[in-house]
Every structure is written in structure tokens, then in C-alpha cells.
N, CA, C and O atoms as CSV, one atom per row, in Angstrom:
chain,resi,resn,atom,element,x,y,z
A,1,UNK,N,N,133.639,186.683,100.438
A,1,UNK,CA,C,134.919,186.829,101.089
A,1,UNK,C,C,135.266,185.508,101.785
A,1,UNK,O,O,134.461,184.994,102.562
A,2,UNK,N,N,136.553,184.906,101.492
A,2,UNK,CA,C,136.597,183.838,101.956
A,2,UNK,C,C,137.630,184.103,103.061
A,2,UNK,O,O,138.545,184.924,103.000
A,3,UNK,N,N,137.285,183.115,104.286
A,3,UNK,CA,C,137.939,182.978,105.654
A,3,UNK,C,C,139.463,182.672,105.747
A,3,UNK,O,O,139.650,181.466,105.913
A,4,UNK,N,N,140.702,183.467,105.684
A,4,UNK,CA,C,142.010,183.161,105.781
A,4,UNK,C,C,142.386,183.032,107.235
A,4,UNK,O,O,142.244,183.942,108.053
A,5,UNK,N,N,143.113,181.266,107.626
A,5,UNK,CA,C,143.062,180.969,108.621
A,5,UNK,C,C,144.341,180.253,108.712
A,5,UNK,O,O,144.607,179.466,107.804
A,6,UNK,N,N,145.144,180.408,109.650
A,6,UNK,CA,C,146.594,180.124,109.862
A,6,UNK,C,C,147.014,178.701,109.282
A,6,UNK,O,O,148.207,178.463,109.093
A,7,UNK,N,N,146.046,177.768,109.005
A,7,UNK,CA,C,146.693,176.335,108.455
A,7,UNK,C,C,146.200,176.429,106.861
A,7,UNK,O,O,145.989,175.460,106.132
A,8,UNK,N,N,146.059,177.941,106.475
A,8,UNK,CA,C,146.005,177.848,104.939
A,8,UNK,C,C,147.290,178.439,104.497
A,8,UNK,O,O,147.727,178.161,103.381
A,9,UNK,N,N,147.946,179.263,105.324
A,9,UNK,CA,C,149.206,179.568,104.756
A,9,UNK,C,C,150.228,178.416,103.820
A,9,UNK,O,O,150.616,177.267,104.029
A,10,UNK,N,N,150.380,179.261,102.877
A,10,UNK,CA,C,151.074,178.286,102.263
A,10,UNK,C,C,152.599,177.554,102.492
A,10,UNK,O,O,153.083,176.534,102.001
A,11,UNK,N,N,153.074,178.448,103.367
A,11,UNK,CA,C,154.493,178.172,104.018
A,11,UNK,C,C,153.950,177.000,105.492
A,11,UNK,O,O,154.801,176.281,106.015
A,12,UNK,N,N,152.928,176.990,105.834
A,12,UNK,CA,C,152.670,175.948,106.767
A,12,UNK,C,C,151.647,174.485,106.065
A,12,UNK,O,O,150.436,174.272,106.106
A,13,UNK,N,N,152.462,173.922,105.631
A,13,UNK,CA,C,152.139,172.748,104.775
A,13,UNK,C,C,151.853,171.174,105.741
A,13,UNK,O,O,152.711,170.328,105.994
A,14,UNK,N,N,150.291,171.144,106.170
A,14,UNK,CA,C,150.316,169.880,107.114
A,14,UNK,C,C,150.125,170.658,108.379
A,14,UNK,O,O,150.784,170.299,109.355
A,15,UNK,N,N,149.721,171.162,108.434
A,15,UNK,CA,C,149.305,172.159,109.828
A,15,UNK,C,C,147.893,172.079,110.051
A,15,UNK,O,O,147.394,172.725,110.972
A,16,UNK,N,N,147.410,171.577,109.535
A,16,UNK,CA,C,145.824,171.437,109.793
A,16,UNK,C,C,144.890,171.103,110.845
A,16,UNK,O,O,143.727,171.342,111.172
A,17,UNK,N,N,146.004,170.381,111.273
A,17,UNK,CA,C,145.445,169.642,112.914
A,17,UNK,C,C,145.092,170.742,113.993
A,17,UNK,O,O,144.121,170.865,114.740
A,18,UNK,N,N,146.222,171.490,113.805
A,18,UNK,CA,C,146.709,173.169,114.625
A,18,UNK,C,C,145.228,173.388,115.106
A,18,UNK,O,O,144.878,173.125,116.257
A,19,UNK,N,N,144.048,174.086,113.765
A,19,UNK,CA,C,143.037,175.234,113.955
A,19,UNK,C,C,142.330,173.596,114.881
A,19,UNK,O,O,142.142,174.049,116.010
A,20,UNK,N,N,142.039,172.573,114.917
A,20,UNK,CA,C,141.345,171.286,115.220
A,20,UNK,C,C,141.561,171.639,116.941
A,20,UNK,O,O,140.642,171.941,117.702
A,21,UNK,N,N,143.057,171.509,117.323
A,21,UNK,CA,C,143.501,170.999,118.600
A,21,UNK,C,C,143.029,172.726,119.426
A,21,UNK,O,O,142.619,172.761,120.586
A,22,UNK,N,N,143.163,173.748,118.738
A,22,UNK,CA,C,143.507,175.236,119.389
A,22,UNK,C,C,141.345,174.868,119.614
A,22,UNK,O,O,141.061,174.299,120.668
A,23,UNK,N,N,140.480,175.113,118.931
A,23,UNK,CA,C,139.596,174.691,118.775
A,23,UNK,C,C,138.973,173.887,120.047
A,23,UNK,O,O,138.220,174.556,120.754
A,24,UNK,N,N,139.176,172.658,120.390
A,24,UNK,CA,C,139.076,171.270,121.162
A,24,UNK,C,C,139.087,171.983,122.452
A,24,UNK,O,O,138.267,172.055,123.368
A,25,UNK,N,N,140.753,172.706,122.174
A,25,UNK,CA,C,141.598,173.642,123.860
A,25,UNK,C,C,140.399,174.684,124.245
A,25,UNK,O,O,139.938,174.566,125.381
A,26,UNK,N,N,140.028,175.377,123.662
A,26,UNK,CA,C,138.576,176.239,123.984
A,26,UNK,C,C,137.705,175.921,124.110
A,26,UNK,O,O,136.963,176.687,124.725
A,27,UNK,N,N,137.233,174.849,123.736
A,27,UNK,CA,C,135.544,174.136,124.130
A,27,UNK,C,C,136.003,174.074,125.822
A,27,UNK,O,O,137.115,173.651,126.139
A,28,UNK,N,N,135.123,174.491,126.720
A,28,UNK,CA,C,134.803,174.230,127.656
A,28,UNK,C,C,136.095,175.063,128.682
A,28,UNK,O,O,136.727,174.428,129.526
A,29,UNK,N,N,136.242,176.017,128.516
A,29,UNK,CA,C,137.261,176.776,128.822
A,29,UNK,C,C,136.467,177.664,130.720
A,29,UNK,O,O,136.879,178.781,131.034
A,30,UNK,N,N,135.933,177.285,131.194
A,30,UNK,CA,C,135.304,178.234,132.280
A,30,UNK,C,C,136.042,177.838,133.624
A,30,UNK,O,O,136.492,176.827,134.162
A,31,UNK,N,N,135.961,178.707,133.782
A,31,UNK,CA,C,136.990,178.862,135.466
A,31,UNK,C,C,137.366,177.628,136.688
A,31,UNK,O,O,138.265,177.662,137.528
A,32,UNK,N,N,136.571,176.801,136.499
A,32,UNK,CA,C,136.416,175.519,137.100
A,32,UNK,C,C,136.594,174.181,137.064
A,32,UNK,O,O,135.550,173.582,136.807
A,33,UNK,N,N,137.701,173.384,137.259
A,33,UNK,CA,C,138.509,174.028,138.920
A,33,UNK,C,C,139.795,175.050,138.107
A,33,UNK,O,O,140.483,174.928,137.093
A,34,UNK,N,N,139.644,176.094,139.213
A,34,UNK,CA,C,141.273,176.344,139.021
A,34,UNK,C,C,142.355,176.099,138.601
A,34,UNK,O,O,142.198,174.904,138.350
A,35,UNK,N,N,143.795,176.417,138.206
A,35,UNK,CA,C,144.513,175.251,137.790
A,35,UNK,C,C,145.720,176.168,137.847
A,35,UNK,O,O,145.578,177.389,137.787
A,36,UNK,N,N,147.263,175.416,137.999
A,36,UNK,CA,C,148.439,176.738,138.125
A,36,UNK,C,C,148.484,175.662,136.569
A,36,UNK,O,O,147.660,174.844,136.162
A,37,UNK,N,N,150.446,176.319,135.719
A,37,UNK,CA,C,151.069,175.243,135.230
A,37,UNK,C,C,152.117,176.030,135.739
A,37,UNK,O,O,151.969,177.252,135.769
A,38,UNK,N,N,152.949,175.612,136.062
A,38,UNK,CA,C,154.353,175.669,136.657
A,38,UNK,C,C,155.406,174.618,135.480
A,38,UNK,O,O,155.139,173.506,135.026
A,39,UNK,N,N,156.802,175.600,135.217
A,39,UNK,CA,C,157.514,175.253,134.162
A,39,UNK,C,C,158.589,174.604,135.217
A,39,UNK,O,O,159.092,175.215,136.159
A,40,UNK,N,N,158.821,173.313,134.881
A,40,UNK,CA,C,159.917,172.382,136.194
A,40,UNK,C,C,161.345,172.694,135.355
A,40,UNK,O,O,161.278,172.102,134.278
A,41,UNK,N,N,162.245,173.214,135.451
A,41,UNK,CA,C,163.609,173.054,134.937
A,41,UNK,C,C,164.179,171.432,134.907
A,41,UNK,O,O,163.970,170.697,135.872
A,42,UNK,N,N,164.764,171.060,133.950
A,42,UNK,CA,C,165.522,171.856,132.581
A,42,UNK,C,C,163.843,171.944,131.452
A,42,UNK,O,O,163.590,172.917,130.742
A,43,UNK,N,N,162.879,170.626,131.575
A,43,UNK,CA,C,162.129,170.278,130.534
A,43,UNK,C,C,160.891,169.961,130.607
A,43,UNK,O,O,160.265,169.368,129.729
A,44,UNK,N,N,160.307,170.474,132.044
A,44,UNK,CA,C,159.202,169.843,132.305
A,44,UNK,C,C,158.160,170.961,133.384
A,44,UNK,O,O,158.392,171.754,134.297
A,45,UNK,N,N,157.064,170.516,132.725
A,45,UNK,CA,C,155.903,171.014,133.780
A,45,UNK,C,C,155.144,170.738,134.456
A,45,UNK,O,O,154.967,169.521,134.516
A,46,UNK,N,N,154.304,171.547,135.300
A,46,UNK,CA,C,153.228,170.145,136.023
A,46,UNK,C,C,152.094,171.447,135.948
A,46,UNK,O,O,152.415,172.635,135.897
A,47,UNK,N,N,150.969,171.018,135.955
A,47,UNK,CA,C,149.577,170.846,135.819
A,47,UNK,C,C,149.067,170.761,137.137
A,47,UNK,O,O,148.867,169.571,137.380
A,48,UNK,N,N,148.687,171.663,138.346
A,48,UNK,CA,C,147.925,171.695,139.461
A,48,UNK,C,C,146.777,172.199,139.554
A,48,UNK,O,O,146.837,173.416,139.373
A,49,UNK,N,N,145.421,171.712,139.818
A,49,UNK,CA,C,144.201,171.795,139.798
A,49,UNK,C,C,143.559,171.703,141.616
A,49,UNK,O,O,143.696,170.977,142.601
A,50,UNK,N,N,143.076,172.524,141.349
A,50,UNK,CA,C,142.171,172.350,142.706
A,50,UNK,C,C,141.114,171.449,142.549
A,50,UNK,O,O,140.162,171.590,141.782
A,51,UNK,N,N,141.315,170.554,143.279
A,51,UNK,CA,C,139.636,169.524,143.558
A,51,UNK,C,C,139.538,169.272,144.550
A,51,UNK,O,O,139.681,168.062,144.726
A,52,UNK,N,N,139.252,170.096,145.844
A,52,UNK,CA,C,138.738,169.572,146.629
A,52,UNK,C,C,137.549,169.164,147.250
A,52,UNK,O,O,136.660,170.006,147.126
A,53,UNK,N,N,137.280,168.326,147.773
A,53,UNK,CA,C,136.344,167.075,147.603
A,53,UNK,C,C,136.331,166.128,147.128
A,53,UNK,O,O,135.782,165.167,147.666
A,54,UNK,N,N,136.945,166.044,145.914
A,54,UNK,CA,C,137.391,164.909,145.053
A,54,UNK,C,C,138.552,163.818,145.614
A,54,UNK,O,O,139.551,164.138,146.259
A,55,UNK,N,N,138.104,162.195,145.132
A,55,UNK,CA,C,139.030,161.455,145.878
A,55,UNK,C,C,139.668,161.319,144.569
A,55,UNK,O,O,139.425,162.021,143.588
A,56,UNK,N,N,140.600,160.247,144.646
A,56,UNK,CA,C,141.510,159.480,143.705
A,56,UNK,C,C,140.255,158.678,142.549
A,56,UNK,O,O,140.244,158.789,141.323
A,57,UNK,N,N,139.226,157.842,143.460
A,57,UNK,CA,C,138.139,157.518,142.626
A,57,UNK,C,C,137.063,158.232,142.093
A,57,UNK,O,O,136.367,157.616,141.286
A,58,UNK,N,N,136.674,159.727,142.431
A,58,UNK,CA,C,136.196,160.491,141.623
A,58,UNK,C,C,136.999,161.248,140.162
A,58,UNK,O,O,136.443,161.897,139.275
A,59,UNK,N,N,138.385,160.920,140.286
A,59,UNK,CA,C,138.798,161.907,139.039
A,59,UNK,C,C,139.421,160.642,138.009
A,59,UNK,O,O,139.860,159.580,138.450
A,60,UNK,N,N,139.361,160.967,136.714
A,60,UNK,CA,C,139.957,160.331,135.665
A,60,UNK,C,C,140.676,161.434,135.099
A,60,UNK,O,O,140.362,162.599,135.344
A,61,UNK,N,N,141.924,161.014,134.119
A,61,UNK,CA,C,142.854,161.619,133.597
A,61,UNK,C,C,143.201,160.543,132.164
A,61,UNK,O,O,143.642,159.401,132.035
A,62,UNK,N,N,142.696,161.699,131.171
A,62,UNK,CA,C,143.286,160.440,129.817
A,62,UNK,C,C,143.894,161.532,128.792
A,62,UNK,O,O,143.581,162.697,128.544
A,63,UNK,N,N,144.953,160.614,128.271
A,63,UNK,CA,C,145.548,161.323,126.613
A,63,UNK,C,C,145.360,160.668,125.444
A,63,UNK,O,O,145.599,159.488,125.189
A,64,UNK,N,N,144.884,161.575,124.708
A,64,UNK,CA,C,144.288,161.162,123.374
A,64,UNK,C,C,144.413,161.864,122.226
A,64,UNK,O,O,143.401,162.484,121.901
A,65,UNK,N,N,145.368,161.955,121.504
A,65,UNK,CA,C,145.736,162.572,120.280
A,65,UNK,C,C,146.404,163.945,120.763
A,65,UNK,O,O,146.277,165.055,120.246
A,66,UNK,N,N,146.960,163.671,121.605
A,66,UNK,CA,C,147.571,165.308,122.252
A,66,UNK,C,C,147.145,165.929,123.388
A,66,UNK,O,O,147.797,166.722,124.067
A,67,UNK,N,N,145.821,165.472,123.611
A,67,UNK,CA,C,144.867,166.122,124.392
A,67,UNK,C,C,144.491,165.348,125.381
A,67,UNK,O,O,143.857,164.302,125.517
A,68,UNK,N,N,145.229,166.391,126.275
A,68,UNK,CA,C,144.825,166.047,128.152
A,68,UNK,C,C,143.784,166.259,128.509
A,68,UNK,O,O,143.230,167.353,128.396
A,69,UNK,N,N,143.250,165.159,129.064
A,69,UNK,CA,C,141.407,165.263,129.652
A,69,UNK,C,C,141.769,164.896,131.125
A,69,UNK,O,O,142.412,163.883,131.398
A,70,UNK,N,N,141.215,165.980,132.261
A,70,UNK,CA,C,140.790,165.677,133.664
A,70,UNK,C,C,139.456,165.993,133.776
A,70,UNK,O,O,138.860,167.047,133.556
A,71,UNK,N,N,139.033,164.775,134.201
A,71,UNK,CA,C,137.482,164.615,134.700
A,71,UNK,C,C,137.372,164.477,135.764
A,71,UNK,O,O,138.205,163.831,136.400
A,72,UNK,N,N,135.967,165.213,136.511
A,72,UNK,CA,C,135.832,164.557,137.463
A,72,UNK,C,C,134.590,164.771,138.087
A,72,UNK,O,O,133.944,165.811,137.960
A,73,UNK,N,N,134.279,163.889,138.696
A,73,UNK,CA,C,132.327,163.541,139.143
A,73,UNK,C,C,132.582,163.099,140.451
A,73,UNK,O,O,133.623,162.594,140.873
A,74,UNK,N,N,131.450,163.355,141.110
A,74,UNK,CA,C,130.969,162.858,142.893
A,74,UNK,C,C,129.581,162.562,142.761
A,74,UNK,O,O,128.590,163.076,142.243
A,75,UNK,N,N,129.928,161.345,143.550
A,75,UNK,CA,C,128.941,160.704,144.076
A,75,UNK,C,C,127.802,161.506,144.590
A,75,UNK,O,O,128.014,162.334,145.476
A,76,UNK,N,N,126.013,161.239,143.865
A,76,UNK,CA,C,125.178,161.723,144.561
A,76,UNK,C,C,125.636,162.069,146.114
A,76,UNK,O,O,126.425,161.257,146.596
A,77,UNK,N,N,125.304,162.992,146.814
A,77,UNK,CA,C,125.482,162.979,148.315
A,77,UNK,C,C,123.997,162.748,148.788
A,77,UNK,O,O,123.813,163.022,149.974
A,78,UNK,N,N,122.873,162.284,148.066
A,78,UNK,CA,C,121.305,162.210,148.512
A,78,UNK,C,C,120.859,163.519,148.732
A,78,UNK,O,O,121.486,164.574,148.644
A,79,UNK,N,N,119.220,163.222,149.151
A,79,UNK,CA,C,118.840,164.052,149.414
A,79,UNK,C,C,118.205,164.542,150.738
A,79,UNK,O,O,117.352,165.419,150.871
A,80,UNK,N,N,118.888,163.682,151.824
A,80,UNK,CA,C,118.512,163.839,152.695
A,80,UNK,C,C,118.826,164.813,153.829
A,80,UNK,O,O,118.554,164.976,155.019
A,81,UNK,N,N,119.788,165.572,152.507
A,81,UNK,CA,C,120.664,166.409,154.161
A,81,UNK,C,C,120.148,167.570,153.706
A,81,UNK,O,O,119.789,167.625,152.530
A,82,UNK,N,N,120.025,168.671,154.536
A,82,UNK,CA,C,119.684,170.062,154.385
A,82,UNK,C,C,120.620,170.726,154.788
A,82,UNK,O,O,121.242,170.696,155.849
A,83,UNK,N,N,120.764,171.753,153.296
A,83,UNK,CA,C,121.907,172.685,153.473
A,83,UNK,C,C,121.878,173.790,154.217
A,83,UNK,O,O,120.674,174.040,154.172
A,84,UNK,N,N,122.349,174.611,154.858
A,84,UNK,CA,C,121.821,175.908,155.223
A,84,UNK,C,C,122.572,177.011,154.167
A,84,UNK,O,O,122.030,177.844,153.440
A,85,UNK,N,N,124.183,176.679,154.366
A,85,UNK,CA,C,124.972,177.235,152.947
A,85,UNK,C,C,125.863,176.292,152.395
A,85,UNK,O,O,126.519,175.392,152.920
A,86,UNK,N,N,125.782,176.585,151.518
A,86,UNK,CA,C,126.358,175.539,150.780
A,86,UNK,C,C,127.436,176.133,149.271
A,86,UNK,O,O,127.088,176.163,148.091
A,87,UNK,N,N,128.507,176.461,149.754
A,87,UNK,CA,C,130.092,177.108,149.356
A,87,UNK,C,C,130.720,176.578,148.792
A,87,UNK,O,O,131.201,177.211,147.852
A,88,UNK,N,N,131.169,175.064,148.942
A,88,UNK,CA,C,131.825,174.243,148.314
A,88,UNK,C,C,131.529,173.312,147.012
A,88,UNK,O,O,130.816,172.321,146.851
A,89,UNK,N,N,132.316,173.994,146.220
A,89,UNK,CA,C,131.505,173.155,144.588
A,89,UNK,C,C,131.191,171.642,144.679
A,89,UNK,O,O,132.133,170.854,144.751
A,90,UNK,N,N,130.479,171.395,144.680
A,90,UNK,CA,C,131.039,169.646,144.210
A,90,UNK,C,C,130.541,169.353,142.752
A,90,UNK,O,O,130.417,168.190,142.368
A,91,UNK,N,N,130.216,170.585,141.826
A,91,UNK,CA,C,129.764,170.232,140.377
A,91,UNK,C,C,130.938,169.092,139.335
A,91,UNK,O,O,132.167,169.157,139.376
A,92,UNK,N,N,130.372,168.422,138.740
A,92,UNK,CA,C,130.943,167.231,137.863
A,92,UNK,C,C,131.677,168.573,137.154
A,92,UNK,O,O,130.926,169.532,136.975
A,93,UNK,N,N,133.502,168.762,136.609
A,93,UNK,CA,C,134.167,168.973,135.566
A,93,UNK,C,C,134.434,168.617,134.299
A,93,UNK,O,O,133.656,167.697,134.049
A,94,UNK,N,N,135.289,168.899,133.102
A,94,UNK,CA,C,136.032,168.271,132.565
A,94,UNK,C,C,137.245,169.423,132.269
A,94,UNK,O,O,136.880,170.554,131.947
A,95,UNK,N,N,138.563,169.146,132.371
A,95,UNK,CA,C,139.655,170.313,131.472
A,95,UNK,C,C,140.454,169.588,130.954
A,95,UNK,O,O,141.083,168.663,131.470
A,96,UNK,N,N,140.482,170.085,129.573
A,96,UNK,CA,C,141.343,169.826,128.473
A,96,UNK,C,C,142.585,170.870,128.569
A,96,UNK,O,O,142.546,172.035,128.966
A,97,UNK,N,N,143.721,170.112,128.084
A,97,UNK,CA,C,145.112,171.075,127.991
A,97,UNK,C,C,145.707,169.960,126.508
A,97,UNK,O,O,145.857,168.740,126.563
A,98,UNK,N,N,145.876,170.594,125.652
A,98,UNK,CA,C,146.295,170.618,124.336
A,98,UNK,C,C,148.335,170.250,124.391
A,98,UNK,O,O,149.097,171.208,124.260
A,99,UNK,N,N,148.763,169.161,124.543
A,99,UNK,CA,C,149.928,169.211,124.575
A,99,UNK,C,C,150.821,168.846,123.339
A,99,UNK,O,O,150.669,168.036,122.424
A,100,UNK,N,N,151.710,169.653,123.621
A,100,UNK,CA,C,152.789,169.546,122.085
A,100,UNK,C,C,153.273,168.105,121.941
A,100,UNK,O,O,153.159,167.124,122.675
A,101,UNK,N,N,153.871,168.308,120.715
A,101,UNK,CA,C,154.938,166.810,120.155
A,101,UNK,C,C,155.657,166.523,121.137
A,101,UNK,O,O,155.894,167.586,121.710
A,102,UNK,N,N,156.140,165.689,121.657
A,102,UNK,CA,C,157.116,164.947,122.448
A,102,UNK,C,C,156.916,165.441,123.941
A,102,UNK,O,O,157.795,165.143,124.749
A,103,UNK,N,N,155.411,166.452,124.519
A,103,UNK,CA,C,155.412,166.356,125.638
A,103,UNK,C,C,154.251,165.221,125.985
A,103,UNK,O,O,153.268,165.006,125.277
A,104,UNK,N,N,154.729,164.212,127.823
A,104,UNK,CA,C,154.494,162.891,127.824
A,104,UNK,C,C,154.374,163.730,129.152
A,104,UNK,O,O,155.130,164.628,129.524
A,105,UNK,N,N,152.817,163.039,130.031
A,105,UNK,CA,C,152.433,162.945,131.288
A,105,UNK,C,C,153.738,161.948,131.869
A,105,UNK,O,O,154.362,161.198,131.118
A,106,UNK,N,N,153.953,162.055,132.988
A,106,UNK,CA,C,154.890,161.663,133.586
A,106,UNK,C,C,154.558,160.903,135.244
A,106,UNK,O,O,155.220,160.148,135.956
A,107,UNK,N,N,153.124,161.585,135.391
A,107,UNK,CA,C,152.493,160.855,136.404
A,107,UNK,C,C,151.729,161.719,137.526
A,107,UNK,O,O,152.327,162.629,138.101
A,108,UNK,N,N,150.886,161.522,137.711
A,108,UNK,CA,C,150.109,162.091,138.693
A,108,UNK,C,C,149.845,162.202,140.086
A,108,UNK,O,O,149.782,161.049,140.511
A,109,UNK,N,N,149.685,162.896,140.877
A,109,UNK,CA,C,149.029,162.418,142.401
A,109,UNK,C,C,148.155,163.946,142.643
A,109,UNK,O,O,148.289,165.060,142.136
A,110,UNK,N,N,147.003,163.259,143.906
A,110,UNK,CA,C,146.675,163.787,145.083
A,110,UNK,C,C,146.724,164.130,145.797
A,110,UNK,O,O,146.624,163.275,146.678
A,111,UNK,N,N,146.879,165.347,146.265
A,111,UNK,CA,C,147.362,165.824,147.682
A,111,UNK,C,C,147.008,166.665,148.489
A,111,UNK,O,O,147.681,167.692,148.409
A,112,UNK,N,N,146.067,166.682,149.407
A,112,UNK,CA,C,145.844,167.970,150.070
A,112,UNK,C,C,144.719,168.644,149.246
A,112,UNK,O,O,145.036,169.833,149.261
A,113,UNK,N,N,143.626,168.525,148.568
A,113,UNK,CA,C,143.137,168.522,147.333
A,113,UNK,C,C,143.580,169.067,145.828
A,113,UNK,O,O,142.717,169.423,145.027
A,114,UNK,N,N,144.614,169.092,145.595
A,114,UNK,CA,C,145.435,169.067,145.023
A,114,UNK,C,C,146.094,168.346,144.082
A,114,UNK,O,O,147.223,167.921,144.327
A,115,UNK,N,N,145.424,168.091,142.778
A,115,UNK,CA,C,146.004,167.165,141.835
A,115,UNK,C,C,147.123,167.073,140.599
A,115,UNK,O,O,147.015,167.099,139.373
A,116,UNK,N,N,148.046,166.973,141.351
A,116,UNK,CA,C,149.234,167.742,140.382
A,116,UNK,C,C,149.537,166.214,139.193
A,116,UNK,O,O,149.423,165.039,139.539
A,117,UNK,N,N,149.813,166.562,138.210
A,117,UNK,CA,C,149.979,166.290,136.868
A,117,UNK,C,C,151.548,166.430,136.079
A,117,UNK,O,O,151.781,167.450,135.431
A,118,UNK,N,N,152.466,165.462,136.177
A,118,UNK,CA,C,153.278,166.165,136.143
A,118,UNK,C,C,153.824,165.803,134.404
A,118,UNK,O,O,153.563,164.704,133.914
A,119,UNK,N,N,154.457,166.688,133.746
A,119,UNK,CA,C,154.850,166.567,132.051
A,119,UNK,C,C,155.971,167.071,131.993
A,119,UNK,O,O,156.394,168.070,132.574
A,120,UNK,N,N,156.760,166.005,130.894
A,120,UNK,CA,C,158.118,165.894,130.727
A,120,UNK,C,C,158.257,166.066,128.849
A,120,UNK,O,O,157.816,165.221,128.071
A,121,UNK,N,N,159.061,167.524,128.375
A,121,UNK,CA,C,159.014,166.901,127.514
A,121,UNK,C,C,160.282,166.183,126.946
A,121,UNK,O,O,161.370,166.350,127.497
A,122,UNK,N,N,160.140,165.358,125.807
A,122,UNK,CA,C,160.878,164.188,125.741
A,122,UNK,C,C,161.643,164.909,124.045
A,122,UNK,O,O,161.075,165.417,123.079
A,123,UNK,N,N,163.537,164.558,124.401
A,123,UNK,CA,C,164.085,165.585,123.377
A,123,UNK,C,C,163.784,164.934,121.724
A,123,UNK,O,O,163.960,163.720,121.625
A,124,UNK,N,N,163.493,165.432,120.882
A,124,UNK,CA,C,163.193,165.419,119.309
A,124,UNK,C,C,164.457,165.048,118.939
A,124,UNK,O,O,165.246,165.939,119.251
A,125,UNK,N,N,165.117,163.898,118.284
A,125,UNK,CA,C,166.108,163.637,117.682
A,125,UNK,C,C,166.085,164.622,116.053
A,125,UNK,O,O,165.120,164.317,115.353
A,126,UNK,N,N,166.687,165.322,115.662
A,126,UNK,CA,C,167.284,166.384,114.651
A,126,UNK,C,C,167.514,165.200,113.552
A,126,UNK,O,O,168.447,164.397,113.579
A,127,UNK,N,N,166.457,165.258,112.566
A,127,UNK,CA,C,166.550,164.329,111.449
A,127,UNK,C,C,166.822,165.522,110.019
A,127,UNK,O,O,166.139,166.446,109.576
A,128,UNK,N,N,168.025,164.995,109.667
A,128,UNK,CA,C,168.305,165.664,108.141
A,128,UNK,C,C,167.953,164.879,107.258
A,128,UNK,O,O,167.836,163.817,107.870
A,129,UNK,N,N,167.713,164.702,106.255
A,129,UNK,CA,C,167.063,163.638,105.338
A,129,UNK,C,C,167.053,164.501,103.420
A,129,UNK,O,O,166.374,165.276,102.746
A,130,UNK,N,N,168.193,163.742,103.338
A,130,UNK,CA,C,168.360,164.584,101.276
A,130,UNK,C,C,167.468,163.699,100.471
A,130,UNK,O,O,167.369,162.474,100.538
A,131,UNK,N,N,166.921,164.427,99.801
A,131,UNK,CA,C,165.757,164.238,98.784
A,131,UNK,C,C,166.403,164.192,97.878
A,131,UNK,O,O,167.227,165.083,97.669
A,132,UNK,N,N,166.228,163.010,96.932
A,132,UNK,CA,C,166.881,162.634,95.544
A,132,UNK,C,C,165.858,163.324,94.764
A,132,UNK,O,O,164.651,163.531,94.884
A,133,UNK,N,N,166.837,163.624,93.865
A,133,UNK,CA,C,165.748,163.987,92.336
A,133,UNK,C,C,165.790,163.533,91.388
A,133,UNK,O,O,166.706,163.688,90.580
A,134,UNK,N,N,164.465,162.616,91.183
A,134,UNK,CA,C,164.349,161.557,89.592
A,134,UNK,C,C,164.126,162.623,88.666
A,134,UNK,O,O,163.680,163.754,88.859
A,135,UNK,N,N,164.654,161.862,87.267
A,135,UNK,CA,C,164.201,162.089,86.136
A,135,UNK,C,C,163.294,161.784,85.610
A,135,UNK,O,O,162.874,160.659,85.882
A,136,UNK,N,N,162.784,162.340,84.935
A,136,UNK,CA,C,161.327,161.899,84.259
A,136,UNK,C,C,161.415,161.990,82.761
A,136,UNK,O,O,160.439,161.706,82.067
């Protein structure tokens, strides 16, 4: 029995990337940190994550083939201190968010631990294009 999977349809021609990126978006999917997305009117969203503890120099943010990466790591704190409780994560992250065609990070900040992310998407110019037909 062979595996029928949404980028074999034959009406979706070049879709292949799709099962790749949906794929990528689930690796590493666990609760941590938190995160809203909030839809900004007319075209845009933003991306808010809880990190607190985290500075500006503990987190990185990169795009790469579609795919939004927030990282983020802290500094050993040693081992010299003794905890009694100890509540507050400071475990190293990473979250991926899978973004469409023509949506573009727009810029980031820190705040309050609070790292909002903000995305714009950018409008698709409507290309018609007539296909000649040679003879053979």
C-alpha cells in the first residue's frame, strides 16, 4: 500500500516543499517559551514569546527558506550558588514558525521579557501570462 500525501495530488503540481516546511514546523514543537501571534490589521502580525531572563544578547532570530528560527541560550550562571527553589526556566530554546510567500519580518524588540517579532505581509503582484502553442 503506498502512502498518498497532499504534494502527490495531481492538481497540486510543485507543492513539494509544503510536506518539507509543515514537517521542519513540527520538529521541536513543545510548550517552551510560550508564544501569542496576534493578526495586526490591514496585513500584518506579530509573534510574542515569553523570555524572561533572556537579554537582547542571549536570543538570535534568523530566516531561512521561509523559516523563522528564535533561539535562545544563557550564560552558565556557575556553580556556586545554591538553589533552594528554583521556578524560573532558564533552559537553552529553539522555535520555528513556517512563514508564507511574501510574508517579511519587519523587526523585532524586547520588552519587559517580552520579545515581540513583528511580520508584514508584502502584496503579490497578479501575473497573467498566455502560453503560446508551437507546432511540432
Amino acid at each position: 500500500m503506498t502512502k498518498l500525501t497532499l504534494a502527490a495530488h495531481p492538481h497540486l503540481l510543485g507543492f513539494d516543499q509544503i510536506e518539507r516546511l509543515a514537517e521542519r514546523a513540527s520538529k521541536g514543537a513543545e510548550g517552551y517559551p510560550p508564544y501569542n501571534i496576534e493578526h495586526q490589521e490591514p496585513d500584518g502580525f506579530t509573534i510574542t514569546l515569553a523570555v524572561a531572563g533572556f537579554s537582547e544578547d542571549d536570543l538570535t532570530i534568523s530566516l531561512e527558506n521561509s523559516q523563522l528560527t528564535i533561539a535562545g541560550r544563557q550564560p552558565d550562571q556557575g556553580t556556586d550558588r545554591v538553589w533552594l527553589h528554583r521556578g524560573i526556566a532558564s533552559r537553552a530554546f529553539q522555535r520555528s514558525f513556517v512563514l508564507a510567500d511574501g510574508v517579511e519580518v519587519d523587526g523585532a524588540r524586547l520588552e519587559n521579557g517580552l520579545l515581540s517579532i513583528a511580520l508584514k505581509r508584502k502584496p503579490q503582484p497578479s501575473i497573467v501570462k498566455t502560453i503560446p502553442i508551437s507546432r511540432k
